[in-house]
C-alpha positions, 0 to 999 in steps of 0.5 A: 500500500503506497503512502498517503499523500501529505493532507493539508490541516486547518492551521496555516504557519505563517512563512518562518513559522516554527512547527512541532513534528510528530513522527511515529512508527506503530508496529501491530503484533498480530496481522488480524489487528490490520483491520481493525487499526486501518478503521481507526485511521479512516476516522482519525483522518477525519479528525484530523482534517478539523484539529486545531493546530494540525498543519498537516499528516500523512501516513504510510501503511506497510501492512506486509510488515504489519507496521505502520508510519505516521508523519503530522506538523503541528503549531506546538506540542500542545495542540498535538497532545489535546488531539491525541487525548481527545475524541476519535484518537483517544478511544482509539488509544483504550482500544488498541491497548494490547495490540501494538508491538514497541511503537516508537515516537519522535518530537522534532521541529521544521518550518512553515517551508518544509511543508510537506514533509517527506517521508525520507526525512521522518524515517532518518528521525526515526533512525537517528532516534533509535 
């Protein structure tokens, strides 16, 4: 499955403007969890079409390895925790407990013209992380 195109949030950075990037890598444990995890994406994309704060996202899908990739730009770390602690992604959180492997997350920053990220760079902070 090719990677989703970069999706464009609500919050627009002004030129210059600094942004917190998210960058994740959530490895299920069991194939038959596929499902399940791709209907959550479909609604978290929802949810993130209308996030405060959300500059824009992405995900990259290797369901062969049962690994999945996500990539979001956010005005501040702020706004990115009220997102991931409320609605959709919240219950996503309770019910997907238990079903990932090791995820591996990564704060980091880029500007207002680094837009969109590439998923070159996402994985080199991944490794660089490790």
């Amino acid at each position: 499955m090719p990677a989703l195109p970069w999706s464009a949030g609500v919050y627009a950075p002004a030129d210059g403007a600094q942004l917190h990037v998210l960058t994740s890598n959530l490895p299920l444990k069991r194939y038959r969890d596929i499902p399940r995890f791709l209907r959550w994406t479909m609604k978290i994309r929802v949810q993130l079409k209308t996030a405060p704060g959300c500059a824009g996202y992405t995900l990259d899908a290797k369901v062969f390895t049962k690994t999945f990739w996500t990539l979001s730009a956010w005005s501040d770390k702020d706004a990115m925790e009220v997102f991931v602690h409320s609605g959709v992604h919240a219950e996503m959180l309770k019910d997907m407990a238990g079903r990932l492997g090791n995820p591996h997350f990564v704060d980091s920053s880029a500007t207002a013209a680094d837009l969109p990220l590439s998923w070159p760079e996402a994985r080199l902070r991944i490794q660089r992380s490790s």
